[in-house]
C-alpha positions as CSV (number, residue, x, y, z in Angstrom):
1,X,21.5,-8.9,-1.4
2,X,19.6,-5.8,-2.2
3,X,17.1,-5.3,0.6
4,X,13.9,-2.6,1.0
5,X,13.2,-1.4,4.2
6,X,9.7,-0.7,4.8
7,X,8.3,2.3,7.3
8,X,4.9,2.7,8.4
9,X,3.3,6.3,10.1
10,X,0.3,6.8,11.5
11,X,-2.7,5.0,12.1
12,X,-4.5,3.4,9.0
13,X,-1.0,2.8,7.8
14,X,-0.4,0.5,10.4
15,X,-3.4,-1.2,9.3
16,X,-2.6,-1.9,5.8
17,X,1.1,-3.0,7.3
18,X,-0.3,-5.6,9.1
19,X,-1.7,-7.2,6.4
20,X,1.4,-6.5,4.3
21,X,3.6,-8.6,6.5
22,X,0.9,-11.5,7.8
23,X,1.1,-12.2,3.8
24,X,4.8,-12.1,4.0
25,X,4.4,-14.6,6.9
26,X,2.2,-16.5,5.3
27,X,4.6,-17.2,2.2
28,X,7.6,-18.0,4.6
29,X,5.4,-20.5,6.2
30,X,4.0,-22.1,3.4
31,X,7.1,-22.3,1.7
32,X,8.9,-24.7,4.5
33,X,5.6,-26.3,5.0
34,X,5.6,-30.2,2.9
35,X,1.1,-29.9,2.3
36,X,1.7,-26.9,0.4
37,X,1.3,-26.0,-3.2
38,X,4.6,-26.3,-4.9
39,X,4.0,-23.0,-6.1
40,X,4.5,-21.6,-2.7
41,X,7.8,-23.3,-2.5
42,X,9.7,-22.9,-6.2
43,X,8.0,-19.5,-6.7
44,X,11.5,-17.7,-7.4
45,X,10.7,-14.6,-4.8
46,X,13.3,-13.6,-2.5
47,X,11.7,-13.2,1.0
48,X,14.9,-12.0,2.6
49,X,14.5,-8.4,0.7
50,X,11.7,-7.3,2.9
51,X,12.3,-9.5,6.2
52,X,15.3,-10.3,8.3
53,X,15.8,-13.5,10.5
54,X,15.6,-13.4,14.1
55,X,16.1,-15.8,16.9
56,X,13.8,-16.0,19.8
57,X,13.0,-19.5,22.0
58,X,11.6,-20.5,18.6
59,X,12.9,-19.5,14.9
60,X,11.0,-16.6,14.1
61,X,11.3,-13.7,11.4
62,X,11.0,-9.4,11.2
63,X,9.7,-7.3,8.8
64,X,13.2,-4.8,8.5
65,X,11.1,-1.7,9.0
66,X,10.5,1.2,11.6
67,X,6.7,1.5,12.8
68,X,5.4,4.7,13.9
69,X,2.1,5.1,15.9
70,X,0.1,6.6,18.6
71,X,-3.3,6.8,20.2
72,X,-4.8,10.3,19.8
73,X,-8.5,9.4,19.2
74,X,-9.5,8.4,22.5
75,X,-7.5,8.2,25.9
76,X,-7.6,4.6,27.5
77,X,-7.8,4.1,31.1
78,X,-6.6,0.5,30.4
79,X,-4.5,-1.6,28.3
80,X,-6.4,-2.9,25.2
81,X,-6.4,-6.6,26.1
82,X,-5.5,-9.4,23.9
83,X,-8.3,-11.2,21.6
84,X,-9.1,-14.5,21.3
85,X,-6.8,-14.0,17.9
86,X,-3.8,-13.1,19.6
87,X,-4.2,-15.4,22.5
88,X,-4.2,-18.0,20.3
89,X,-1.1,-17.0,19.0
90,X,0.8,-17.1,22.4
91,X,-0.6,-20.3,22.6
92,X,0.5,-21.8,19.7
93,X,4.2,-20.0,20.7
94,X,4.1,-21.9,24.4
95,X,3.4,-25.2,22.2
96,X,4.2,-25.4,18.6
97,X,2.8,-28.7,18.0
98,X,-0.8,-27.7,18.7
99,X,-0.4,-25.9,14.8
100,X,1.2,-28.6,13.1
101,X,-0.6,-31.8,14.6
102,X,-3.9,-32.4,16.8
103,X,-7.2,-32.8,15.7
104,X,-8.5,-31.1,12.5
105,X,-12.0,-31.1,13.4
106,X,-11.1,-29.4,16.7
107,X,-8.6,-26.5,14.6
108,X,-11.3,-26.4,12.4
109,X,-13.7,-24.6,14.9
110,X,-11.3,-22.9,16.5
111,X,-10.5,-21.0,12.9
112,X,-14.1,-20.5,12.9
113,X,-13.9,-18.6,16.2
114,X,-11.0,-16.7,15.3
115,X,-12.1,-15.6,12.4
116,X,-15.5,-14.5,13.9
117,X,-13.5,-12.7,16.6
118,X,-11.7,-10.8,14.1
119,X,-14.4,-9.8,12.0
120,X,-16.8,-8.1,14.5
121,X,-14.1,-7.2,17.0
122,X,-10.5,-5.4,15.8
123,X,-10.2,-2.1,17.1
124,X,-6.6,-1.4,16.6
125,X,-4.5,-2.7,14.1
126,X,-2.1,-5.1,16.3
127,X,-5.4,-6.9,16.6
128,X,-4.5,-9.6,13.8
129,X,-1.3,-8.8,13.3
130,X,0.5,-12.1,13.2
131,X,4.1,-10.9,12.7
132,X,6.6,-11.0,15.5
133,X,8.3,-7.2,15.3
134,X,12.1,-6.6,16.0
135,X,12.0,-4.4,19.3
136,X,13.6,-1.6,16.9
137,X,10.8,-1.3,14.8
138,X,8.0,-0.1,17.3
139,X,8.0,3.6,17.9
140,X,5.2,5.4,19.7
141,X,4.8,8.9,19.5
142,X,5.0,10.4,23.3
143,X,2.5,12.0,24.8
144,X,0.4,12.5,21.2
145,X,-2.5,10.2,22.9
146,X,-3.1,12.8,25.7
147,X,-4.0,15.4,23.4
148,X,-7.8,15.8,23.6
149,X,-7.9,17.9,20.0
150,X,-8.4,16.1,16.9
151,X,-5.2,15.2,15.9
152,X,-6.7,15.5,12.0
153,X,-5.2,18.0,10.0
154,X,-1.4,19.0,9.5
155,X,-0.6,21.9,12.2
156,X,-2.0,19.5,15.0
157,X,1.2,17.4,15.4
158,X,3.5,20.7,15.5
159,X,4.3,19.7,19.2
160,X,5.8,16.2,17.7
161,X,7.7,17.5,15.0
162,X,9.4,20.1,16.5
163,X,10.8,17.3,19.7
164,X,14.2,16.9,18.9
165,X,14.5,13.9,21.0
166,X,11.3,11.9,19.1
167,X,12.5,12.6,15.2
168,X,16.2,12.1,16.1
169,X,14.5,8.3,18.2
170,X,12.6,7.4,14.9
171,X,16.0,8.3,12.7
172,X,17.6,6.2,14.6
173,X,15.2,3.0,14.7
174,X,15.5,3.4,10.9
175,X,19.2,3.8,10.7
176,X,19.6,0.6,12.5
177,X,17.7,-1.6,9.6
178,X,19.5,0.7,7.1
179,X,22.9,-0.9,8.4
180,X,21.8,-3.9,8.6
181,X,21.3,-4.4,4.5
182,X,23.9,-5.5,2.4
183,X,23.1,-3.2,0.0
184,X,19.8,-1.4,0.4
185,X,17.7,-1.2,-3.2
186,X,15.0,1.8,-1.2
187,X,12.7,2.7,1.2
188,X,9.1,2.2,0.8
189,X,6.9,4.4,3.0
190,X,3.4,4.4,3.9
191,X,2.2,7.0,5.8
192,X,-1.6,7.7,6.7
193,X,-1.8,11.5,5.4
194,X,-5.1,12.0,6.8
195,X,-3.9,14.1,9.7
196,X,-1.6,15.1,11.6
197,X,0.7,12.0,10.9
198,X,1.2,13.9,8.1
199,X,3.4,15.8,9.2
200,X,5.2,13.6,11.3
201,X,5.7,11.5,7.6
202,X,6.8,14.5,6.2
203,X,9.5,15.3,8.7
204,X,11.3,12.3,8.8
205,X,10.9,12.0,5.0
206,X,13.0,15.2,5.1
207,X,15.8,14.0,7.4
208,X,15.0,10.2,5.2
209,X,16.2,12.6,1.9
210,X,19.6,14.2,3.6
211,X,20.7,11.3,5.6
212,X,20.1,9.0,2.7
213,X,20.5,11.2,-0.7
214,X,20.9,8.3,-3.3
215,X,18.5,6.2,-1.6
216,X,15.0,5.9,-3.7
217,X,11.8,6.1,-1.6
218,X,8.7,4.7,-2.9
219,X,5.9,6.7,-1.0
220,X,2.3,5.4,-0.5
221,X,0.0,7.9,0.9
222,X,-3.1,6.1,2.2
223,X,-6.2,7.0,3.7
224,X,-9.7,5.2,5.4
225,X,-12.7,5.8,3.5
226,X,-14.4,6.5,6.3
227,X,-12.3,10.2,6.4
228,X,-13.2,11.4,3.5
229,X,-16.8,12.4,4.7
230,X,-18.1,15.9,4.1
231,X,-17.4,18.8,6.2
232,X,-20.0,20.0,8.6
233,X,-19.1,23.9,7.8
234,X,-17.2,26.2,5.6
235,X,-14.1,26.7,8.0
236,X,-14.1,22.9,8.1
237,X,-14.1,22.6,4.2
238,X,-11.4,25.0,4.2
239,X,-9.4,23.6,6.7
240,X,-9.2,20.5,4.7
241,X,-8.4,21.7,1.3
242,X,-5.7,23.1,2.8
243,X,-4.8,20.0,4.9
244,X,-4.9,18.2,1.4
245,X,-3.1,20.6,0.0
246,X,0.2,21.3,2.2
247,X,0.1,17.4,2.8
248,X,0.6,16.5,-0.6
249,X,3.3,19.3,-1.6
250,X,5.2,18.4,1.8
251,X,5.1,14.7,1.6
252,X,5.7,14.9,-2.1
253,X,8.9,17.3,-2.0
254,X,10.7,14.5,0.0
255,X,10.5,11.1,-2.5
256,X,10.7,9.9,-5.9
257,X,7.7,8.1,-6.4
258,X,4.4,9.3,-4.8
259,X,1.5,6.9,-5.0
260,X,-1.9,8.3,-3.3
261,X,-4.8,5.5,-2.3
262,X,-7.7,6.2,-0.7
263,X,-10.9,5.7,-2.9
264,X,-13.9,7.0,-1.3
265,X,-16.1,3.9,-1.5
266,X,-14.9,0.3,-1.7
267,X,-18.2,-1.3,-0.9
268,X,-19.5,0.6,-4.3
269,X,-16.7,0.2,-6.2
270,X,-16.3,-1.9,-9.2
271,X,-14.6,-4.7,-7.4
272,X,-17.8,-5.1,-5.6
273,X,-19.3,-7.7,-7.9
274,X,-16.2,-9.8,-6.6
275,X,-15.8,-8.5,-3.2
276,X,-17.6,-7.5,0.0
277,X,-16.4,-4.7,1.5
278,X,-17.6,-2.6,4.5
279,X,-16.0,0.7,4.2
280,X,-16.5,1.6,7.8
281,X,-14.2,-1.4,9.0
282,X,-10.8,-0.3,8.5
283,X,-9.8,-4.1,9.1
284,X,-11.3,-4.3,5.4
285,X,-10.2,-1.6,3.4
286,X,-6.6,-1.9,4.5
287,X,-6.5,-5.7,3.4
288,X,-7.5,-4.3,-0.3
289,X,-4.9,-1.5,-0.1
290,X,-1.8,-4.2,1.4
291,X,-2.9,-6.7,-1.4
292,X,-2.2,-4.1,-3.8
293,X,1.3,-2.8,-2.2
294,X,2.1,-6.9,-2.0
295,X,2.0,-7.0,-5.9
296,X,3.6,-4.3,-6.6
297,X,6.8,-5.2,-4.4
298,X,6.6,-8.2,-6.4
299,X,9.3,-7.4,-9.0
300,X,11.7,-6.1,-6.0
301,X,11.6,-9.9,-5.2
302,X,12.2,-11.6,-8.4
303,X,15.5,-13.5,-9.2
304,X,18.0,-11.1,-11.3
305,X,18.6,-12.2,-14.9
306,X,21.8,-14.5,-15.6
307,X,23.0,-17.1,-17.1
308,X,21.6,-19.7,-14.7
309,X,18.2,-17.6,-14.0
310,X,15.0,-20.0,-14.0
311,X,12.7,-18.6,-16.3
312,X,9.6,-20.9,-15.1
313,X,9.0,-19.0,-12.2
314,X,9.3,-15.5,-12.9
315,X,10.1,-12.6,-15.1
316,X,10.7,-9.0,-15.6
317,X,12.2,-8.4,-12.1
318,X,12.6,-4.3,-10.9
319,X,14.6,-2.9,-7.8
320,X,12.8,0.0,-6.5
321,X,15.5,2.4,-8.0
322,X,14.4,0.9,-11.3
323,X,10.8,1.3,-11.3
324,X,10.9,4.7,-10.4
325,X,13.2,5.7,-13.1
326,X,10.3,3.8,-15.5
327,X,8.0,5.8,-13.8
328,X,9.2,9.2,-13.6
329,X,12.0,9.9,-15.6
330,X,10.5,8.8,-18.9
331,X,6.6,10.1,-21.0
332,X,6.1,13.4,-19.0
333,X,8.5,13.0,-16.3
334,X,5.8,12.8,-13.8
335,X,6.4,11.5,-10.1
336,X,2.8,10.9,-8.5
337,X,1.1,8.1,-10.4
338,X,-2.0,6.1,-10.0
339,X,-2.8,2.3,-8.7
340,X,-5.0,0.0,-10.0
341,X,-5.8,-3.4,-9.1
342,X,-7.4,-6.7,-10.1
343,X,-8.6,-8.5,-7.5
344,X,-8.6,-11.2,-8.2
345,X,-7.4,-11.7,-11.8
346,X,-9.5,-12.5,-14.3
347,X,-8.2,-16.4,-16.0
348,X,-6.1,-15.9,-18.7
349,X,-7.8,-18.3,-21.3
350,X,-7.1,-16.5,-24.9
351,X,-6.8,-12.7,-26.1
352,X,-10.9,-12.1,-25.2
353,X,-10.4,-13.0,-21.7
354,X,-7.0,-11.3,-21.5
355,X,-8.5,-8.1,-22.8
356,X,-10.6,-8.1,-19.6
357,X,-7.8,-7.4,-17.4
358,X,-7.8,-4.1,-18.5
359,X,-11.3,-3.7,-17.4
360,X,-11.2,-5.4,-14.1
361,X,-8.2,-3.5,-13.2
362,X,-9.9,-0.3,-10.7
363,X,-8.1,2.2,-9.2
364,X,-7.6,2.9,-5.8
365,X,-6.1,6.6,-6.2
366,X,-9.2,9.2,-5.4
367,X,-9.7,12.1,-7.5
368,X,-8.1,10.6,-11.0
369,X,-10.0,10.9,-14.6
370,X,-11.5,8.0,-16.1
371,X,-9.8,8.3,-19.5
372,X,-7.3,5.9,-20.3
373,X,-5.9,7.2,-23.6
374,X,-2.5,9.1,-22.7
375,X,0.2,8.6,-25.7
376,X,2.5,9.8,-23.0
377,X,1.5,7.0,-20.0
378,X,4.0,4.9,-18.7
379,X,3.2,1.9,-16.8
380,X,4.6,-1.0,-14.8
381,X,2.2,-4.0,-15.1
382,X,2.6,-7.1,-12.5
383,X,0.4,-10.4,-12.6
384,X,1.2,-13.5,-10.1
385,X,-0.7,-16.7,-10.1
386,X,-2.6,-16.0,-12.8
387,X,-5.2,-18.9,-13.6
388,X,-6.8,-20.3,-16.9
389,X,-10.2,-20.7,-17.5
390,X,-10.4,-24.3,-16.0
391,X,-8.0,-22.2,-13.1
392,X,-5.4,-24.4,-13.4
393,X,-2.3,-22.4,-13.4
394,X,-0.7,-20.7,-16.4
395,X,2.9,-20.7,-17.5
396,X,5.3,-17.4,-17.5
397,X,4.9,-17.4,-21.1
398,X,1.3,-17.4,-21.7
399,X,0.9,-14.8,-19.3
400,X,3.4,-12.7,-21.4
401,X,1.7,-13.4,-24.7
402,X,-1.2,-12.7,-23.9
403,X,-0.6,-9.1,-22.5
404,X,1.7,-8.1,-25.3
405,X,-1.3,-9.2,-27.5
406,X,-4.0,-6.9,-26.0
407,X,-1.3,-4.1,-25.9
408,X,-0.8,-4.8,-29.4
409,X,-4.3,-4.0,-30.1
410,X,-4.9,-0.6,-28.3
411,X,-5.5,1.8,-30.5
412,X,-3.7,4.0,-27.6
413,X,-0.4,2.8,-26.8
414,X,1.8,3.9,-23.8
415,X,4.9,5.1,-24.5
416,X,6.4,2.7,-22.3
417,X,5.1,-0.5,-20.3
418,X,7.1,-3.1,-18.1
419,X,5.8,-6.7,-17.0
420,X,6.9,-8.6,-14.3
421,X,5.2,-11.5,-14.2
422,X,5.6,-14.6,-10.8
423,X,3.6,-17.8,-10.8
424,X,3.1,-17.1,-7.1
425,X,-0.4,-15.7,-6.0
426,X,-1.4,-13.9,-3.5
427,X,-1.9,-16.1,-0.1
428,X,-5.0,-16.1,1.8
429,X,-3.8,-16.2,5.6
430,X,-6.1,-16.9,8.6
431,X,-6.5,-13.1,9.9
432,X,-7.6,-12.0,6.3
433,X,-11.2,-10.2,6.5
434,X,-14.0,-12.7,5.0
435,X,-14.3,-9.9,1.7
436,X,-14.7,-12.9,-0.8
437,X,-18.0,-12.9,-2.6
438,X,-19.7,-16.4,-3.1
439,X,-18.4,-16.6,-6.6
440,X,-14.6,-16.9,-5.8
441,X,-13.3,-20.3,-5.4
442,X,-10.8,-21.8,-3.2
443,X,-7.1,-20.6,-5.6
444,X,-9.7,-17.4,-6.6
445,X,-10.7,-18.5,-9.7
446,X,-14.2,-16.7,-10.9
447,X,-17.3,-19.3,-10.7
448,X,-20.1,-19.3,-12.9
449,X,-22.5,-21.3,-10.6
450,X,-22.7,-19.2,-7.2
451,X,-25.5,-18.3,-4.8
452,X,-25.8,-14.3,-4.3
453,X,-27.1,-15.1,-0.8
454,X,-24.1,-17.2,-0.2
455,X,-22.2,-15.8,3.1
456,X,-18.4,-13.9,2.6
457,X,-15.9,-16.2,2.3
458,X,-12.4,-15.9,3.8
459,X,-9.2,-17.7,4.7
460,X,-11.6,-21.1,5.6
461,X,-12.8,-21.4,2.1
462,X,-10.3,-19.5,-0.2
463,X,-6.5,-20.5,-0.3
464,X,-4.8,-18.1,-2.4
465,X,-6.3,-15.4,-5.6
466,X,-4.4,-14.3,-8.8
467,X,-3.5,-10.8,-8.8
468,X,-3.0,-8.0,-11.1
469,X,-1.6,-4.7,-10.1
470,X,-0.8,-1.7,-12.1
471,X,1.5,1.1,-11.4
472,X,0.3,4.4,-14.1
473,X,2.1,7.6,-14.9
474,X,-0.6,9.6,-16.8
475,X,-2.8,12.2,-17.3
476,X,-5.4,10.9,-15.4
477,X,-3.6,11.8,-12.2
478,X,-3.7,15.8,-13.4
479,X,-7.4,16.7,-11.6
480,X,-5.8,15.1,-8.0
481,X,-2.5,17.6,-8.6
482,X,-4.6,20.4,-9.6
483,X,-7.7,20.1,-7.1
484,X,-4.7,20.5,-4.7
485,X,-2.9,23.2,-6.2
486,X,-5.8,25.4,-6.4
487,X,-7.1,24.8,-3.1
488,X,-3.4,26.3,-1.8
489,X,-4.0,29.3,-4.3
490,X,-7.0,29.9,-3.5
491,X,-7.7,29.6,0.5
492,X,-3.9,30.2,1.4
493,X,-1.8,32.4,-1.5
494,X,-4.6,34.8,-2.8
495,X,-4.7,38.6,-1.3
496,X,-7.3,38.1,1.6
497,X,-7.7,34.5,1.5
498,X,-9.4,33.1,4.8
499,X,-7.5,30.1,5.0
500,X,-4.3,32.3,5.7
501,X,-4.9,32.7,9.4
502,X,-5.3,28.7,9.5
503,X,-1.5,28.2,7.6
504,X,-0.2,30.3,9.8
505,X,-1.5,28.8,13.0
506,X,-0.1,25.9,11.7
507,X,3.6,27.7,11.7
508,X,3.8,28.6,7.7
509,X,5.2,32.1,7.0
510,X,4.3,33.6,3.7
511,X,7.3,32.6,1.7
512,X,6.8,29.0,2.9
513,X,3.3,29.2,1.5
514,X,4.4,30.7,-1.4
515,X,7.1,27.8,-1.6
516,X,4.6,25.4,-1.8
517,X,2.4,26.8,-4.3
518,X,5.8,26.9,-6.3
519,X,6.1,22.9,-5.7
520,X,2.7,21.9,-6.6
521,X,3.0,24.4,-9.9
522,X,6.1,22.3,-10.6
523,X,4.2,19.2,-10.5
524,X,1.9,20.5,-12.9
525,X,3.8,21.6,-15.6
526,X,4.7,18.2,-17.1
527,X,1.2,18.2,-18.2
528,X,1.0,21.7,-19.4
529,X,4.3,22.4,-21.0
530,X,2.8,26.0,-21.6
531,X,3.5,26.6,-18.4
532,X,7.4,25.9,-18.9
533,X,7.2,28.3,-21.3
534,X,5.9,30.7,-19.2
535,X,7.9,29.9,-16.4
536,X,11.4,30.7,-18.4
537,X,9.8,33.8,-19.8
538,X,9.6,35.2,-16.4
C-alpha cells in the first residue's frame, strides 16, 4: 500500500476539503451499494490511498489527514448550531435504515430541503461536510479567534507560529497518520494563503521538510474570489504585494510541487456557459477547486502495471513522487505549474470533438498568460468518465486515441505529456452546490435542447460528470512568479522602499528579505537562462 496523507490550513482550505472527501464518501458508498452504476464498483481506483477505516457503533471511514482551522473573523457568543443538513445526518446515524429503505417520495422532499438548506445557509465549512473525521485530524488554532485584527496578511499569525506547544500539537497529529501508512507515496497540502494561515502553512511545511526529507509534498495554494478585491489605499496595496509576495517564496521554499488556484471570477469565467457560479458563496467556488484536486489525485489511485493489471478500467497510473518528477525535473525544471479544468468534459465522439478538450479546459491559476505554445511545457493530462456523443461511456482506449491524435496535430508540442486515463467520473453527492446549468444532463453529458431560464441543477437531477484535469509546467506561469518577485524588490529590497517598515513588523530582518528575493529570483531563472549566466558570472 502506498498511501497520501492529505493536510488542510486555514479557512477556505477547509472548504474545498470538504468537498474533497464527501466525493471520496460518495465513491465508497456507491461502490458497496447494488443500484449503482457498475462503473462505480469495477472502476480500478484504490480508495484506501487517501482514507483509512475506522470503527464506530456503525462501520465508518477517515480521510488520513490533519485539519487545521480557527475562527478569526468574528467572535461567537454561541456554538454555531447544526443545520437541517447535519441533523439529518445524526439521524440517519441513530437509524440506518431510514437511508437505505422508507418511502421515496418522502426522501425525495427531504433532499429537496436539504439541499435548499445548504444553498442559502452554510456559513462554515463543517456545514455539509459529510465525512466522519478521525479525532486526530481536527486541530484548532488556540486563541487565534479572539484576535479582533484582521488576521489577513502574513505577520498577523506571528503569535501562532512562534507557540512551541501549537506547531509541535499539529506535528504531531500528522506524525500519527504518517505511521500509520504502509508506505507513504506524499503529502498533499492545501493551505488558504490568503492570510495569516499562510504562515501557519509555511511553518509546518518547514518542520513537514526536515522531519520528512524524502517525502514529496504536493502543495495547493488556494484562495476565495471574494479576497482578491481591490485595496482601499496605497498602504493597503502595498501590504498585499508584499503578503503575495513573502507567501509565495515561503510556502514555495518548503515543497516540490506548487500549484496556486484562485481565479478571480468563476461566475465570468469560461466554464460559465456550463456552470453557475456565485463567487461570493464560498460553498461554490470550493466545489470547483475540490473537483479539480479529485482528478488530479486520480492517477495516485490507479492500479500499478503487472502482469495481471486490468486494463479496462484504467491507465497511466502516477504516485505523487512520480508526477512531480514529470513535472519539475524535466522541460525547464520548473516547480509552480498551472491547473486547468474541464468541467464537465466535453464527449469524446471523433478527433473534432476531442480537439475541444483543449479548449474547454480553463484554468484556475490567477495571474498566468494566455499563450499556450511552450516547446518546453510539460504536462500531466487526466480524463475519467469520459462520455460519447450519445454519452454513453467510452472505452480506455478511445479515450487514449483520441488525445494522442489531437496532440499529434499541434503544431506546438510539449516536450513531454502523461495520460492517465479511469472510466470512473466524478460523483455528484447530495451536499454538492446546485452549479449545473440547464444543459447538463443527469451522467453530465452536454444537451443541445435546454431552457436558459431553466433553474441550477444539482445532486437531484445530475448523478455523476466527465472530467478533465490538466496539470502544466510552462511559460505561462512566468507573469504570476514575476508579479511577485518584483513586488518583494520593489516595496521590500529597494533603498527606501516603504514596505520595509511593514516586513519588519512582520519579524523579517534584512538578510531574510534579501533571502527571499534570492528564492523567487531562483524560480525565475528557468525561464531566463540569461540570468544563470549572470548569476555564475558574479
Amino acid at each position: 500500500m502506498r498511501e497520501a496523507v492529505t493536510v488542510q490550513v486555514g479557512g477556505f482550505a477547509n472548504y474545498v476539503g470538504s468537498h474533497f472527501w464527501n466525493f471520496q464518501d460518495e465513491l465508497l458508498g456507491l461502490a458497496d451499494d447494488p443500484d449503482a452504476d457498475e462503473v462505480f464498483k469495477s472502476a480500478a481506483l484504490d480508495m484506501d490511498v487517501l482514507y483509512r477505516a475506522g470503527e464506530t457503533h456503525q462501520r465508518s471511514e477517515d480521510g488520513a489527514g490533519v485539519v487545521v482551522s480557527g475562527n478569526v473573523a468574528r467572535s461567537v457568543s454561541k456554538p454555531h448550531g447544526r443545520n437541517l443538513f447535519l441533523q439529518s445526518l445524526v439521524e440517519e446515524g441513530q437509524n440506518p435504515s431510514t437511508s437505505n429503505g422508507g418511502s421515496n417520495s418522502k426522501r425525495s422532499v427531504e433532499d429537496k430541503d436539504l439541499i435548499e438548506c445548504l444553498e442559502n445557509g452554510v456559513d462554515f465549512w463543517t456545514d455539509y461536510s459529510k465525512v466522519q473525521y478521525h479525532p486526530q485530524s481536527l486541530y484548532e488554532l488556540c486563541g487565534s479567534w479572539t484576535d479582533f485584527d484582521k488576521f489577513d496578511n502574513y505577520g498577523s499569525a506571528q503569535e501562532v507560529v512562534s507557540d512551541w506547544s501549537q506547531m509541535e500539537e499539529m506535528n504531531e497529529r500528522l506524525r500519527f497518520f504518517v505511521e500509520e501508512c504502509d508506505h507513504i507515496q506524499g503529502i498533499q497540502f492545501i493551505v488558504d494563503d490568503s492570510g495569516g494561515f499562510s504562515s501557519v502553512a509555511a511553518q509546518f511545511l518547514e518542520n513537514i521538510a526536515d522531519d520528512y526529507t524524502n517525502t514529496p509534498v504536493l502543495l495547493y495554494c488556494v484562495r476565495d474570489p471574494v479576497t482578491l478585491g481591490s485595496s482601499r489605499n496605497q498602504r493597503e496595496t502595498i501590504t498585499r504585494a508584499l503578503h503575495n509576495a513573502v507567501s509565495f517564496s515561503k510556502l514555495s521554499s518548503f515543497c516540490n510541487l506548487m500549484v496556486p488556484i484562485g481565479p478571480p471570477s468563476l461566475s465570468r469565467s469560461y466554464m460559465s456557459p456550463y456552470l453557475y457560479v456565485q463567487d461570493e458563496k464560498p460553498f461554490h467556488s470550493s466545489a470547483i477547486c475540490a473537483a479539480a484536486m479529485h482528478s488530479v489525485s486520480i492517477p495516485f489511485r490507479l492500479q500499478r502495471m503487472g502482469p495481471t493489471t486490468d486494463l479496462r478500467h484504467s491507465s497511466g497510473n502516477l504516485d505523487v513522487g512520480e508526477l512531480m518528477h514529470i513535472l519539475s525535473d524535466q522541460g525547464r525544471q520548473n516547480m509552480v505549474t498551472a491547473l486547468d479544468v474541464a468541467m464537465p468534459a466535453p464527449s469524446l465522439a471523433d478527433r473534432d470533438v476531442m480537439g475541444n478538450i483543449e479548449m474547454k479546459l480553463h484554468s484556475l491559476t490567477p495571474e498566468i498568460s494566455d499563450g499556450d505554445e511552450d516547446p518546453y511545457s510539460v504536462e500531466s493530462l487526466v480524463v475519467h468518465g469520459a462520455l460519447d456523443r450519445g454519452g454513453q461511456r467510452t472505452s480506455i482506449s478511445q479515450v487514449k486515441d483520441s488525445v494522442c491524435s489531437v496532440y499529434e496535430g499541434r503544431e506546438t508540442k510539449p516536450k513531454f505529456s502523461h495520460l492517465s486515463v479511469s472510466l470512473c467520473p466524478l460523483p455528484i453527492p447530495l451536499p454538492f452546490p446546485s452549479i449545473f446549468r440547464g444543459n447538463i444532463g443527469r451522467h453530465g453529458e452536454i444537451l443541445n435542447d435546454h431552457s436558459d431560464g431553466s433553474q441550477p441543477k444539482g445532486s437531484l437531477n445530475i448523478e455523476s460528470i466527465p472530467m478533465a484535469a490538466r496539470l502544466r509546467s510552462s511559460n505561462a506561469i512566468l507573469p504570476f512568479i514575476e508579479r511577485r518577485s518584483g513586488s518583494l524588490q520593489k516595496h521590500g529590497v529597494a533603498r527606501g522602499a516603504i514596505g520595509s517598515l511593514i516586513l519588519r513588523d512582520w519579524g523579517f530582518g534584512k538578510e531574510e528579505v534579501e533571502d527571499m528575493g534570492e528564492h523567487l529570483s531562483k524560480l525565475l531563472r528557468p525561464f531566463h537562462p540569461e540570468m544563470e549566466l549572470t548569476s555564475d558570472s558574479d
